[in-house]
C-alpha positions in Angstrom: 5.0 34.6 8.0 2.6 35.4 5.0 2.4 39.1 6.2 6.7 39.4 5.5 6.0 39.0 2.2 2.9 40.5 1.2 1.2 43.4 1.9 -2.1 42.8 1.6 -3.8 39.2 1.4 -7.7 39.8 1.6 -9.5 41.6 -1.8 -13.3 42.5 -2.6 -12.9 41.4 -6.3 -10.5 39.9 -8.5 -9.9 43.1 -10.3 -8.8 44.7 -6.7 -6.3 41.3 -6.3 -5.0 41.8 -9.6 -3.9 45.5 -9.3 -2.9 45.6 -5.8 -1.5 42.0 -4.7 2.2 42.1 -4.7 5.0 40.0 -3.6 7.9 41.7 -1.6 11.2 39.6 -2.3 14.1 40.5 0.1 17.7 40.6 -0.9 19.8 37.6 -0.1 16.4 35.6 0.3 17.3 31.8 0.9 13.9 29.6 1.9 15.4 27.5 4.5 16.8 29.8 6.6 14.2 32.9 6.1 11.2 30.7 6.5 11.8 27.2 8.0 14.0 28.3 10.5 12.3 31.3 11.0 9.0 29.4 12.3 11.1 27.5 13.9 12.2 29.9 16.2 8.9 31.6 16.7 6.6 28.5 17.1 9.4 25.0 17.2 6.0 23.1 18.0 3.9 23.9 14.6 3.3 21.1 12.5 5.1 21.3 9.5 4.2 18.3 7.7 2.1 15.1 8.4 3.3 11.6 6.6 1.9 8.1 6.2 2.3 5.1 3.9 0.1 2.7 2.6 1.2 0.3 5.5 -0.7 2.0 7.7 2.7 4.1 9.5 2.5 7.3 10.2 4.5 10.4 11.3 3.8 14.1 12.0 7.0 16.8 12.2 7.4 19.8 13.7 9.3 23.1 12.2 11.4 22.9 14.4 12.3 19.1 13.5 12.5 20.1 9.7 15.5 22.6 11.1 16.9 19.8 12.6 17.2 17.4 10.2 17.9 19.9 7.4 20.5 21.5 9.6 22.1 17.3 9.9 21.7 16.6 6.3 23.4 20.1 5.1 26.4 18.6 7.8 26.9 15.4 5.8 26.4 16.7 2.6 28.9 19.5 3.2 31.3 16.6 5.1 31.3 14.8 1.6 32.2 18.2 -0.3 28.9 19.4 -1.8 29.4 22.9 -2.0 27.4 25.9 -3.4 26.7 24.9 -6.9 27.0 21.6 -6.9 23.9 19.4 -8.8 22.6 17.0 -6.6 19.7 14.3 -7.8 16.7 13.8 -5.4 14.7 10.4 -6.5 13.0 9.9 -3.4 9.9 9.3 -4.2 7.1 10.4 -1.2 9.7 9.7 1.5 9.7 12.6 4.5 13.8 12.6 4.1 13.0 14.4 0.5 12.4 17.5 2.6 15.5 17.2 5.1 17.7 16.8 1.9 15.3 19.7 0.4 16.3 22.1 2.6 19.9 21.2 3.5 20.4 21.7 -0.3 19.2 25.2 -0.2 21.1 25.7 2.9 24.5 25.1 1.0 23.8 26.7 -1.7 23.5 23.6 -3.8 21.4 23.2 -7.2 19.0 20.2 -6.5 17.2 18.0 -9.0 14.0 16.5 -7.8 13.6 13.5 -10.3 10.9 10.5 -10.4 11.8 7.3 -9.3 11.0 5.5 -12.8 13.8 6.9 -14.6 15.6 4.3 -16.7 19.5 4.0 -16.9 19.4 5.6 -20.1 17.5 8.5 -18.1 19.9 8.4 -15.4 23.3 8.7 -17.9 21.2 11.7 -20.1 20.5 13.9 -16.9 23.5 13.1 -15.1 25.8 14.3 -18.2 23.3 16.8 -19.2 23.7 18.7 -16.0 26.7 17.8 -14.5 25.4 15.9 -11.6 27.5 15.2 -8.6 25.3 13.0 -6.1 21.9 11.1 -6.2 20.0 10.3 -3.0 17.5 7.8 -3.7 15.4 4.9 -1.5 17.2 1.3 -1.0 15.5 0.4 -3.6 17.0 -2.9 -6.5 15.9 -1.6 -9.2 16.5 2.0 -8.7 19.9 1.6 -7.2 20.6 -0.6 -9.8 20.1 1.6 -12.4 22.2 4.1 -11.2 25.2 2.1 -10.5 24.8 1.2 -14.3 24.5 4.8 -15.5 27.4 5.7 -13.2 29.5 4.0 -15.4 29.0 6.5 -18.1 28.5 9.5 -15.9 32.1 11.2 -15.4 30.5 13.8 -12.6 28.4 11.5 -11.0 30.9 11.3 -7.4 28.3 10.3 -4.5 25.3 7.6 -3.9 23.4 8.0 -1.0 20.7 5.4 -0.1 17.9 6.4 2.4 16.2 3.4 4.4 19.1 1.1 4.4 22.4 0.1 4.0 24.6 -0.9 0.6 28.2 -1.8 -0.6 29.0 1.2 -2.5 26.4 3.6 -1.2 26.5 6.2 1.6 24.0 5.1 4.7 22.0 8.1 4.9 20.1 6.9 8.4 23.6 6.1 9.9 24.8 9.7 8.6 22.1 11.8 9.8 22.5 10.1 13.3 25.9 11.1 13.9 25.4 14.8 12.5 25.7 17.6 14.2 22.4 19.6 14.8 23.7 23.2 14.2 24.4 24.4 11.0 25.8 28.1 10.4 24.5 30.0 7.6 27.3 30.9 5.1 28.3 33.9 4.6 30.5 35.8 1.7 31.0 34.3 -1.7 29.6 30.7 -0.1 26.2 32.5 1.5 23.1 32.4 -1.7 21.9 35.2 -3.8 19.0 35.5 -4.9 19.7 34.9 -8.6 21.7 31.6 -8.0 20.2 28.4 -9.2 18.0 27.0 -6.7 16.2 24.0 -8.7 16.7 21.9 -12.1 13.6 20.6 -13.3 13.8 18.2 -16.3 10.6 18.6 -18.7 8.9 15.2 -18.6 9.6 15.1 -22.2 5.4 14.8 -24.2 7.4 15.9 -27.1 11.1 14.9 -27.4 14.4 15.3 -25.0 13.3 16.7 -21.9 14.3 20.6 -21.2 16.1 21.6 -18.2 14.1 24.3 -16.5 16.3 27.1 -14.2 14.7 28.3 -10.9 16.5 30.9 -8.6 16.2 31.2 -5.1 13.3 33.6 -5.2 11.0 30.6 -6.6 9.5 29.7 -4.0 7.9 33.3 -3.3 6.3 33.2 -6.4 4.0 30.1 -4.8 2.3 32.1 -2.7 0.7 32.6 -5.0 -0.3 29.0 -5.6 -1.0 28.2 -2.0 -2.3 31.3 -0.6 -4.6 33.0 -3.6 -5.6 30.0 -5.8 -4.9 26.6 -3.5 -6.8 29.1 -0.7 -4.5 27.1 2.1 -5.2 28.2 5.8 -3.3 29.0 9.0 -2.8 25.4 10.8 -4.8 24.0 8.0 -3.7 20.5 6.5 -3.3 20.8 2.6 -2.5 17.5 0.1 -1.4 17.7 -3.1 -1.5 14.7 -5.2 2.4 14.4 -6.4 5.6 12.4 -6.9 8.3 14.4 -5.5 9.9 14.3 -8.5 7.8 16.5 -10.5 7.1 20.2 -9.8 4.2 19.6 -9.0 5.3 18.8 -5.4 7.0 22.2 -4.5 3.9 23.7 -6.5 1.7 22.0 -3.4 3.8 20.0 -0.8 6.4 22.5 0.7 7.0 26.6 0.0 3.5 28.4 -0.4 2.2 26.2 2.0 4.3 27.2 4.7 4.8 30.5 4.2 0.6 30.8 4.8 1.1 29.0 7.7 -0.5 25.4 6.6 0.9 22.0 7.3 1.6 19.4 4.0 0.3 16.3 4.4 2.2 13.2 2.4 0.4 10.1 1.5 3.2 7.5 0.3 2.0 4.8 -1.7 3.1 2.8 -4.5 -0.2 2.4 -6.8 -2.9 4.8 -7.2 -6.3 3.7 -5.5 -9.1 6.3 -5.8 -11.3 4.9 -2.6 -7.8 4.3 -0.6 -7.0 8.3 -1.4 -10.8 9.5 -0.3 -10.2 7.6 2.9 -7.0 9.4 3.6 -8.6 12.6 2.9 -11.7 11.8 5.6 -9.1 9.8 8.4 -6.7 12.6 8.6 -9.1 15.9 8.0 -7.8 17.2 5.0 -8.5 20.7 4.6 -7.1 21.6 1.1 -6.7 19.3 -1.7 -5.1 19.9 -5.1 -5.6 16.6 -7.6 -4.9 16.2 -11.6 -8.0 15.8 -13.4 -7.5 12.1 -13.6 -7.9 11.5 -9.9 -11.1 13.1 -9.5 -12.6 11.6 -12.9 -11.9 8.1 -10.9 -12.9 10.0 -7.2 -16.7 10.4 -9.4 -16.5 6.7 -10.2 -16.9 5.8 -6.7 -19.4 6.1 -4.4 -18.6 9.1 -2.7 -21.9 9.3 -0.2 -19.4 6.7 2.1 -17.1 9.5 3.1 -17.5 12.0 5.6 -15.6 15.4 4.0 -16.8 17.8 6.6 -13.2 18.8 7.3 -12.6 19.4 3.4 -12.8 22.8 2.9 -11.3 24.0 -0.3 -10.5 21.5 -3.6 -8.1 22.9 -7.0 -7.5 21.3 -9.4 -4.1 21.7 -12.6 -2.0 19.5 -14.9 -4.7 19.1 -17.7 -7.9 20.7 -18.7 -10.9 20.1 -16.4 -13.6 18.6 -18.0 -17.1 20.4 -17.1 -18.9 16.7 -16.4 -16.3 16.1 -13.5 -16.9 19.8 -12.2 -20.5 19.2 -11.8 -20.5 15.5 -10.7 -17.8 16.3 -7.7 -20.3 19.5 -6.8 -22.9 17.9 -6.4 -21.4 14.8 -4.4 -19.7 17.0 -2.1 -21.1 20.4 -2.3 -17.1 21.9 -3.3 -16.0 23.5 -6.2 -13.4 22.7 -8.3 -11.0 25.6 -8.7 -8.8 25.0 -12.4 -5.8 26.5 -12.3 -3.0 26.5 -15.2 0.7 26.9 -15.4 3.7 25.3 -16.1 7.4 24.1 -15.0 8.8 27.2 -15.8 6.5 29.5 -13.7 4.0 29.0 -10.6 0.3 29.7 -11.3 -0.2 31.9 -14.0 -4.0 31.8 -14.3 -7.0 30.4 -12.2 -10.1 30.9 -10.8 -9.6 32.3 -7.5 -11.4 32.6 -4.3 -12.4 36.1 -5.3 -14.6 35.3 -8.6 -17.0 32.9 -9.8 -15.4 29.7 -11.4 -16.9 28.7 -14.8 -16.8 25.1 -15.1 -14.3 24.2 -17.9 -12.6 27.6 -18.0 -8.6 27.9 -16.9 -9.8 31.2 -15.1 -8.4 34.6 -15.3 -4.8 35.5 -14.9 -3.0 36.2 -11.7 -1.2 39.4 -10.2 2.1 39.8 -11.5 1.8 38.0 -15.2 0.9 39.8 -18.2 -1.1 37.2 -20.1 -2.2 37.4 -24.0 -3.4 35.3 -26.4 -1.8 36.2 -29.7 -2.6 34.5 -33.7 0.8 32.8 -35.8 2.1 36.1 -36.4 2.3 37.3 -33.0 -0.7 39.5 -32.9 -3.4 39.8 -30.3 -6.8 37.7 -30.6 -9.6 39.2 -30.5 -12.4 37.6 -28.4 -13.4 34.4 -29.0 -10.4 33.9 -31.1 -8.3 30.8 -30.3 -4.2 31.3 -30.6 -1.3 30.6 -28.1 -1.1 31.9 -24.9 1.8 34.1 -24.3 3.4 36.2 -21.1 4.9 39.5 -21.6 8.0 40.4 -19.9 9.0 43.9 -21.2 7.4 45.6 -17.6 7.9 42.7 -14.8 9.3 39.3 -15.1 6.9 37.6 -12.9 7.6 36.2 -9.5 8.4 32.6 -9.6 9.1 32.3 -13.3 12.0 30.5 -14.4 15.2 32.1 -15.6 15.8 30.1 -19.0 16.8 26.7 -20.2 20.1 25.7 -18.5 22.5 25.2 -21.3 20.3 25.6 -23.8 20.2 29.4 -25.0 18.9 28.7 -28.8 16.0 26.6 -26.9 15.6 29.4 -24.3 15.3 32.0 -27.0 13.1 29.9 -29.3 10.3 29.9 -26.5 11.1 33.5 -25.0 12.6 36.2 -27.4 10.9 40.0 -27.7 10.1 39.7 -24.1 7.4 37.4 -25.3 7.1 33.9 -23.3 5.4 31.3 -25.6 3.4 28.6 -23.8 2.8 26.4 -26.6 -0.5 25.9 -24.8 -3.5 27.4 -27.2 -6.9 29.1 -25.7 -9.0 31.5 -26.4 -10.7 34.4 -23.9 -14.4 35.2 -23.6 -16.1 38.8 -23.0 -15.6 38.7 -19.2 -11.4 37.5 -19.2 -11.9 34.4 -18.8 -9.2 31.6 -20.5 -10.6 28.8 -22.0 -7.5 25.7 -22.9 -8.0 24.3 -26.5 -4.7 22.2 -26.5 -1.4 21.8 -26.7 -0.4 23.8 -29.7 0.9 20.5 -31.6 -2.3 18.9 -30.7 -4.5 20.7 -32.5 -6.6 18.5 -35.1 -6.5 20.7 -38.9 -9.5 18.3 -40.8 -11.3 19.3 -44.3 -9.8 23.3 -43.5 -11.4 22.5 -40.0 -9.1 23.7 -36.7 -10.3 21.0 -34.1 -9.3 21.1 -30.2 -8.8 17.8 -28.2 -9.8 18.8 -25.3 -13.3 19.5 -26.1 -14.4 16.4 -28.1 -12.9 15.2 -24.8 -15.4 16.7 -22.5 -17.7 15.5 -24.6 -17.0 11.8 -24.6 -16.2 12.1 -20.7 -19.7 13.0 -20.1 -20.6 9.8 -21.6 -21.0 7.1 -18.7 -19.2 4.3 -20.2 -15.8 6.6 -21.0 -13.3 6.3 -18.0 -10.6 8.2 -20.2 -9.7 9.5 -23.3 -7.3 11.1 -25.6 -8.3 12.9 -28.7 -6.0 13.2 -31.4 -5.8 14.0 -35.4 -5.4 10.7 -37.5 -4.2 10.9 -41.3 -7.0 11.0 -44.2 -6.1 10.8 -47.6 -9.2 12.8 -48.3 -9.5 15.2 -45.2 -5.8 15.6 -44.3 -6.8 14.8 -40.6 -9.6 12.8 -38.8 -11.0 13.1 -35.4 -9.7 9.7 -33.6 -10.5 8.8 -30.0 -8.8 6.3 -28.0 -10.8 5.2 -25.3 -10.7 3.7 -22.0 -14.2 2.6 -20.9 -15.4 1.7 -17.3 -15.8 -1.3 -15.9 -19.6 -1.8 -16.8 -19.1 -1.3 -20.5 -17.9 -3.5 -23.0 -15.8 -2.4 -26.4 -18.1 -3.4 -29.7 -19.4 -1.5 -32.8 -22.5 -0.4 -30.9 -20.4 1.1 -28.6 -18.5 2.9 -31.1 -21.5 4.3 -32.7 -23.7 5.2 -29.2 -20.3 7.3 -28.9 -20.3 9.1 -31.9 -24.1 10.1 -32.0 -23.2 11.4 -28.5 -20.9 14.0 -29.9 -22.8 14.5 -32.7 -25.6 16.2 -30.8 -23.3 17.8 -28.1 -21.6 19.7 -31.1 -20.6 20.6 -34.5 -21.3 17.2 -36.2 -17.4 17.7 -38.4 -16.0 17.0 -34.5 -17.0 13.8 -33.9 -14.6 11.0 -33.8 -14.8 8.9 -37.4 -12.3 6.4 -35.6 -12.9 5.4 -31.9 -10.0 3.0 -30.8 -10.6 0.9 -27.5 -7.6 0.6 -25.2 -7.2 -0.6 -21.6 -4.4 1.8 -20.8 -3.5 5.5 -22.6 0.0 5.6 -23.0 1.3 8.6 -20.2 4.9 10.6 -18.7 5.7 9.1 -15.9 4.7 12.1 -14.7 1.0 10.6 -15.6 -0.1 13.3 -18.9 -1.6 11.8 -21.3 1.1 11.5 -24.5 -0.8 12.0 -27.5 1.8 12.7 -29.7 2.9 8.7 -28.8 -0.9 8.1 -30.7 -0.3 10.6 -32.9 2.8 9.2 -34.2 1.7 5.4 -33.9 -1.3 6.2 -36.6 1.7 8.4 -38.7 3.3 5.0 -38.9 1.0 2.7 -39.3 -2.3 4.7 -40.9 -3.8 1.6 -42.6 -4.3 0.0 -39.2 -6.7 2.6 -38.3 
């Protein structure tokens, strides 16, 4: 399937994939039909994903079953009137019928919403009037379901609730639905059949720094992530690849669904309800896990454990994206296992936009170099190119090729759309800085940059540093007000379970970065917490500290 889209997948170098590797995008392109039912067709007994939960249940479907149900599901949505267009909510947590409803939404035409399963009713009524929506499909679930018949009373679109794994007064039965479905669904054709700029997906932002943004993809997206699976998650042909994510985040079509397939490689889903690093590694060695994607935080717990009990001869390649990778986990997961960590960085509003890939050498800490198709800079406040070594905001310029994948604007939002993407200039936010040899090094957020004494301080260093530290399980860096110094370096800690909080403790940690690096870095106020306060997409939200010690600076 890979071949249809590219023409070439194999490089020497990374200077050969940069220049040569392209990605062909059809006319009319639609995902469900030109992929999944395409395989389908040509092999209806290749797995196309492998599920289990926590109880111990497990399930494995075939292509030619994901055409099935997708083809029943686009039947009873289209029964109840969802037409082309139409904003339908997805909160289904890790749940296989995400996929069925997935698909059959791209098969109508309509514009789904993958959303997390935490959102409040105040959420609920923001996104539902924000974008219009029509339905939400969601688990049989109290609290979930309850919150959305209380935000339906204040969302005028909201027409249709749909509950998967049981029944309700009010809701739609999705089981009984899908049961009495047809199995053949027709592509549409004229003004109902897709093109390629119509909206595909609404992401909501998860919102580290005010309302969350609602990111626009089209239906030529998902090409774009073959890029992510195929070049930089290095996925295989019948391989079995897991990527650590809620499908309400786009994280999950970044890793659970359209690279994947189109290089040929099964998803695997683990549904569980609370994270447990020693549960995860044995899921990874039961079911022979070939390709694994993680956020940093799950492999700075993975190192905690004792990793010499798990058998990962199956393992074969391991990425890793969401935040900065600290060098300590890098080398501690090498040498327990033997695999590299390969960073790689983007955001909602594109697929992977720089990594270390399969065809260079990864240097531990660095976000790697940029992929084919984006134009990546780093440029000072006034727009104008770094020079090397410099740290500024990371940029991609549009004026030759709008890159595969990337986002069309804010929906509804053109002042925000323009703020962030005017010129032909995309502005991250994100600041780094680029060594001799191309390589992107993160600094921070652009807000999270720490200005002390005339000082320009990045968190995510002083974080490596304390991470290296065997007592610090987590940490967020942030800038906490001086009267003297503007800003001070604060860290707010979480420490393992062998260490306890005292002054000693905060003093062993400050020598520590003291002789790692410039002594003006080192934390002058170490707080000791047993949580850090995170999205509910799990990023640490340091402008929450940030604006706790704007508050309340004598506490500190």
């Amino acid at each position: 399937m890979i071949k249809k889209f590219v023409s070439k997948l194999e490089f020497e170098s990374y200077e050969e994939f940069y220049q040569n590797f392209k990605i062909n995008i059809p006319s009319c392109f639609n995902y469900a039909f030109d992929v999944v039912d395409q395989i389908a067709m040509k092999q209806p007994d290749k797995t196309a994903l492998v599920w289990c939960n926590e109880e111990g249940r497990d399930a494995v479907f075939t292509f030619q079953q994901m055409k099935t149900y997708s083809d029943k599901a686009a039947n009873v949505f289209n029964a109840l009137g969802i037409q082309k267009g139409d904003p339908v909510m997805l909160m289904l947590k890790r749940r296989y019928e995400f996929w069925f409803c997935l698909l059959a939404l791209h098969k109508i035409g309509a514009v789904c919403i993958p959303a997390t399963h935490l959102l409040t009713t105040k959420d609920l009524i923001y996104r539902n009037n924000a974008a219009d929506i029509k339905m939400i499909v969601t688990v049989n679930d109290d609290n979930i379901c309850n919150s959305v018949d209380d935000a339906q009373q204040k969302s005028s679109s909201l027409q249709f609730k749909m509950v998967v794994g049981g029944k309700r007064e009010g809701w739609i039965d999705f089981d009984g639905a899908i049961r009495e479905a047809s199995e053949k669904f027709t592509r549409p054709s004229g003004l109902m059949a897709t093109q390629n700029t119509d909206p595909l997906l609404l992401y909501f932002t998860s919102g580290t720094t005010g309302m969350p943004k609602m990111v626009k993809h089209n239906h030529t997206y998902p090409l774009g992530h073959i890029l992510t699976a195929s070049c930089w998650q290095n996925v295989t042909n019948n391989g079995l690849h897991l990527t650590v994510a809620d499908t309400g985040w786009a994280k999950a079509v970044w890793g659970k669904i359209y690279g994947q397939w189109i290089g040929g490689s099964a998803v695997f889903v683990y549904d569980y309800e609370k994270f447990d690093a020693k549960k995860l590694l044995g899921i990874i060695e039961k079911y022979h896990i070939t390709s694994f994607c993680a956020p940093p935080t799950i492999y700075r717990f993975f190192i905690k454990e004792d990793l010499s009990q798990f058998n990962f001869e199956h393992l074969e390649y391991c990425v890793i994206a969401g935040e900065p990778l600290n060098p300590e986990v890098y080398h501690q997961w090498l040498k327990a296992t033997g695999l590299r960590l390969m960073e790689g960085y983007g955001q909602t509003e594109m697929t992977v936009a720089i990594a270390n890939f399969p065809w260079m050498e990864p240097r531990p800490g660095s976000m790697g170099k940029p992929s084919p198709g984006y134009d990546i800079d780093i440029v000072d406040e006034n727009g104008v190119s770094c020079p090397v070594g410099e740290e500024g905001q990371i940029v991609i310029r549009t004026e030759k090729i709008k890159p595969a994948g990337m986002f069309d604007g804010y929906y509804r939002d053109e002042e925000l759309t323009l703020s962030n993407w005017h010129d032909n200039i995309y502005y991250t936010g994100d600041n780094a800085w680029r060594d001799e040899d191309g390589y992107y090094w993160f600094v921070g957020r652009a807000d999270d940059v720490i200005k002390s004494s005339g000082y320009r301080i990045g968190p995510f260093e002083v974080e490596s540093i304390l991470l290296e530290h065997p007592a610090v399980l987590e940490c967020a860096v942030t800038g906490a007000p001086d009267p003297i110094r503007g800003h001070v370096v604060k860290a707010t800690i979480v420490l393992t379970k062998d260490y306890t909080p005292n002054e000693a403790m905060v003093l062993e940690l400050q020598e520590h970065v003291k002789k790692t690096t410039a002594p003006y870095k080192y934390p002058r106020i170490i707080e000791f917490v047993e949580n850090l306060p995170k999205t509910i997409s799990g990023k640490i939200r340091r402008v929450q500290i940030r604006d706790q010690d704007e508050h309340d600076p004598d506490e500190n």
